[in-house]
C-alpha positions in Angstrom: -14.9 -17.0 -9.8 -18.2 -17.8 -11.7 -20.5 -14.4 -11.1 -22.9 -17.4 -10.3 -21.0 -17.8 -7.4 -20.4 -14.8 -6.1 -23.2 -15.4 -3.9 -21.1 -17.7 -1.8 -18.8 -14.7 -1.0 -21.4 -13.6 1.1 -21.2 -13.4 5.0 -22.3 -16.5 6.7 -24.7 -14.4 8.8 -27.5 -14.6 6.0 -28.2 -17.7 6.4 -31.0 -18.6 8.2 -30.5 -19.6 12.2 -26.7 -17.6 12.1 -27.2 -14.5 13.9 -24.4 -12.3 15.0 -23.6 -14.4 17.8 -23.5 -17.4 16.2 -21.0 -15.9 13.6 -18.8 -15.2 15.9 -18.3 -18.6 17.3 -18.1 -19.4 13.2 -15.1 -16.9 12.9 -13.4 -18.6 15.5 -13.2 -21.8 13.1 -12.2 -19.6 10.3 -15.9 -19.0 8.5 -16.9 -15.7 7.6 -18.0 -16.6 4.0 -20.5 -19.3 2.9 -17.8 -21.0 0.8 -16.1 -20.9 3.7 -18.6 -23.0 5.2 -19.1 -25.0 2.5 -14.7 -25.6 2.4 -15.3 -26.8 6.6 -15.0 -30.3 5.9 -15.8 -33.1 8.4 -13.1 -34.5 10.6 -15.0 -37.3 9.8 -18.3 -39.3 10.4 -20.4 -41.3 12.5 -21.4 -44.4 10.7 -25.2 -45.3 12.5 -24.9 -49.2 11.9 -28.1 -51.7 12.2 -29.0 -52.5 15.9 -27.6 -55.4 17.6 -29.1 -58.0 20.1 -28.0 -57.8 23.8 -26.9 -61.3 23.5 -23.7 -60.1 20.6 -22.5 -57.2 22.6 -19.2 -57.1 24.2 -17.5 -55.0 26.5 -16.2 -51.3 25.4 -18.3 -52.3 21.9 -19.8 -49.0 20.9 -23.4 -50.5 19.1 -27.0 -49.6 18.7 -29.4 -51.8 20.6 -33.2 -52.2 20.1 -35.0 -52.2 23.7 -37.9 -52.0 25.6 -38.3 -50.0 28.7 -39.2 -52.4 31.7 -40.4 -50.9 34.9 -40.1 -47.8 36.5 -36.9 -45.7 36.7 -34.7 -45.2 39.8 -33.6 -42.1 40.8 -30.1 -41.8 42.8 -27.4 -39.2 43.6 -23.6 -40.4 42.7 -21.0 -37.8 42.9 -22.9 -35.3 43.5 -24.9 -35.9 40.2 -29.0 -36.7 40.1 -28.5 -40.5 38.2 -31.9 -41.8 36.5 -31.4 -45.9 35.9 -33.5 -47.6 33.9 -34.3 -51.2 32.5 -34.2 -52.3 29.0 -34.8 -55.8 27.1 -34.6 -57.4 23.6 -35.7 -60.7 25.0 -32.5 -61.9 24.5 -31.2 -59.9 27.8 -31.5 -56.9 29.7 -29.0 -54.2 30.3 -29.2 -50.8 32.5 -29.2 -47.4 31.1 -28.0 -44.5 33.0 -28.1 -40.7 32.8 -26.8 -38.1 35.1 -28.8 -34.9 36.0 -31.1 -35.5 33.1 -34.6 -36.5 35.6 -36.6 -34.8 32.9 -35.9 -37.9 31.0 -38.6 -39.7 33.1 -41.2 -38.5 31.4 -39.7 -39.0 28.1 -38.5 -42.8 28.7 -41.8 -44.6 29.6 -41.9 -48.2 30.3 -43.3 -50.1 27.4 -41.5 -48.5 24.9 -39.3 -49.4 22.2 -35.9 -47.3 21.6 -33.0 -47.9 20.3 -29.7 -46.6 22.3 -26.6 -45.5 21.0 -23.1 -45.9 23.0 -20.8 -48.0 24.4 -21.8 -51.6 26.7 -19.9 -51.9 29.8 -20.1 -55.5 30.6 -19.0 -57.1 34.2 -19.8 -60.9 34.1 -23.8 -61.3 32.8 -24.1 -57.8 33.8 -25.1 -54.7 30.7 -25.0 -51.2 31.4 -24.9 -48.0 29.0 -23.9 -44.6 30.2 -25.8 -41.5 28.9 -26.7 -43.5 25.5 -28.5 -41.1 23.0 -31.6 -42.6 22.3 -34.1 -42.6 18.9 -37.5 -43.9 17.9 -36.9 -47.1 15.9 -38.4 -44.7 12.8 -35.8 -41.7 13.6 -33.2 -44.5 13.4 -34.0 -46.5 10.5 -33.7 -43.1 8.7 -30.2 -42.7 9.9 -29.3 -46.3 9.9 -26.3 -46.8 7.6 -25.7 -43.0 6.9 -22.8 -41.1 7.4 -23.2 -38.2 9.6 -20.8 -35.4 9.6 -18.2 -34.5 12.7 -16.3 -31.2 12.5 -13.8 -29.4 14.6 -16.0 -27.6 17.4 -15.0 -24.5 19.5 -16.7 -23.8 22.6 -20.2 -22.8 22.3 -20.3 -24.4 18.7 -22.2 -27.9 18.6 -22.0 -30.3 15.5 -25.7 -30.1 14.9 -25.5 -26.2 14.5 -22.8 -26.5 11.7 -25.2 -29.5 10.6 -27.8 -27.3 10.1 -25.8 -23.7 9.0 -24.5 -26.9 6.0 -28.3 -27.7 4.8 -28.9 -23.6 4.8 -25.5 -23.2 3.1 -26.4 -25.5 0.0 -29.8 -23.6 -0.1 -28.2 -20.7 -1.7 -25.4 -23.1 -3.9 -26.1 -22.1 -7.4 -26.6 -25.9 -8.3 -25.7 -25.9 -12.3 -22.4 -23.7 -11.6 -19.2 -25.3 -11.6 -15.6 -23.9 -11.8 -13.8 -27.3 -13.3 -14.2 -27.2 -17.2 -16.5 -29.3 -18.4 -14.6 -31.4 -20.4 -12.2 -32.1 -17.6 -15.4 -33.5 -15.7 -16.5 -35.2 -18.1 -13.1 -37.1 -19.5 -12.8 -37.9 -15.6 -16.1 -39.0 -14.8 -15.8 -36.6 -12.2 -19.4 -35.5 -9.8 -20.5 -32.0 -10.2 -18.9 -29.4 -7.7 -22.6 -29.0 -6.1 -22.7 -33.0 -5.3 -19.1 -33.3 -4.4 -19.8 -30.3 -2.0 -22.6 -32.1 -0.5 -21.2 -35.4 -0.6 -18.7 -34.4 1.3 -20.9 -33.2 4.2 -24.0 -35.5 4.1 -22.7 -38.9 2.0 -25.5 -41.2 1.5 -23.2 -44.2 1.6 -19.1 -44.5 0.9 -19.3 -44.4 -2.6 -20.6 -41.2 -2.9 -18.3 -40.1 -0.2 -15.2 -41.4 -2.3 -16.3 -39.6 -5.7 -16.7 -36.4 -3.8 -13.4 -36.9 -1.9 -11.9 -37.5 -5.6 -13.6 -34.8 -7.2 -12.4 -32.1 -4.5 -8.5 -33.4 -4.5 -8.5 -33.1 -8.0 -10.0 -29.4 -7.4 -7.1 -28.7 -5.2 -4.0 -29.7 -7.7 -5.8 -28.4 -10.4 -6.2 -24.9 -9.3 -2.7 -24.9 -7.6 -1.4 -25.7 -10.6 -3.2 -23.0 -12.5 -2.3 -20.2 -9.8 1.3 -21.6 -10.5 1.1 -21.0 -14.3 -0.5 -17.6 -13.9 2.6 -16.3 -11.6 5.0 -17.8 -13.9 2.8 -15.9 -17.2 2.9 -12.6 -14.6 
């Protein structure tokens, strides 16, 4: 390896946010190393699509929608959970939103405002609902809207948006102009740099990039197989 990259050799407990603990619950997915990190590729991605109207939705459709809070939330008990129920509109109909033993949310979802909620319509006759949606201002979501964002393999105690984040640290210390593919290979191929295919891979700013990373990091894999080959046959 590059002496360059040496630096991804390190543990993953330098980065910033990964303390011992957290480490641990990284081991457990195989990561010790930042280049392991950086080699913990999606299972894949959550595609945040353009919100809907009320009026297109469908049953078991999993959509965004754009609504406004009417009225004052309910609070009831189901199951032995606290359920908060509340109203939303986009003038072209109204469905309800439910979330279980969340009653802090009441001061967070106000009536009057505009959100838009992530997850999947159940729909019985004219009737909407949405259970435990994630919800986002309209300007969180327009900067997520059409992005891919990364899901990995989890282990317990180990969300998505700690990898998330461990990943943005992770490329902080990628030694950007290093690259282990010749460059003349990269070049004859039209192949990314391994920095962008790298990143691509995690945080794709559309399916294009994520194909010419996904390209660029299959050719990695024969190439260097094949090389490991020849050296064992040279041995």
């Amino acid at each position: 390896m590059d002496m360059n990259l040496r630096v991804l050799q390190q543990p993953v407990t330098v980065l910033k946010g990964i303390g011992s603990k957290t480490g641990k619950l990284f081991e457990k997915c195989g990561i010790t190393t930042i280049e392991e990190l950086l080699r913990y590729y999606p299972k894949g991605y959550d595609i945040f699509e353009p919100p809907i109207s009320l009026a297109e939705v469908q049953d078991g459709m999993h959509c965004a929608l754009c609504c406004t809070l009417v009225g004052e939330p309910s609070i009831g008990f189901y199951s032995g959970k606290t359920v908060m129920r509340l109203k939303g509109t986009d003038g072209s109909g109204q469905i309800t939103l439910s979330y279980f033993n969340a009653p802090y949310l009441k001061k967070v979802l106000q009536a009057g405002e505009q959100k838009v909620f992530r997850g999947v319509v159940k729909k019985r006759g004219n009737t909407l609902s949405m259970d435990q949606p994630k919800f986002y201002t309209t300007e969180e979501y327009l900067l997520l809207q059409n992005s891919m964002q990364p899901n990995y393999s989890l282990v317990k105690g180990l969300s998505n948006h700690t990898i998330q984040k461990a990943m943005k640290e992770a490329f902080l210390e990628f030694p950007s102009d290093q690259d282990l593919l010749p460059e003349e290979i990269r070049k004859e191929e039209g192949f990314v740099s391994l920095f962008l295919a790298l990143h691509d891979i995690h945080f794709p700013t559309d399916r294009e990039s994520y194909l010419q990373a996904r390209k660029r990091l299959a050719f990695d894999e024969f190439y260097f197989f094949l090389a490991r080959l020849k050296e064992r046959k040279e041995a």
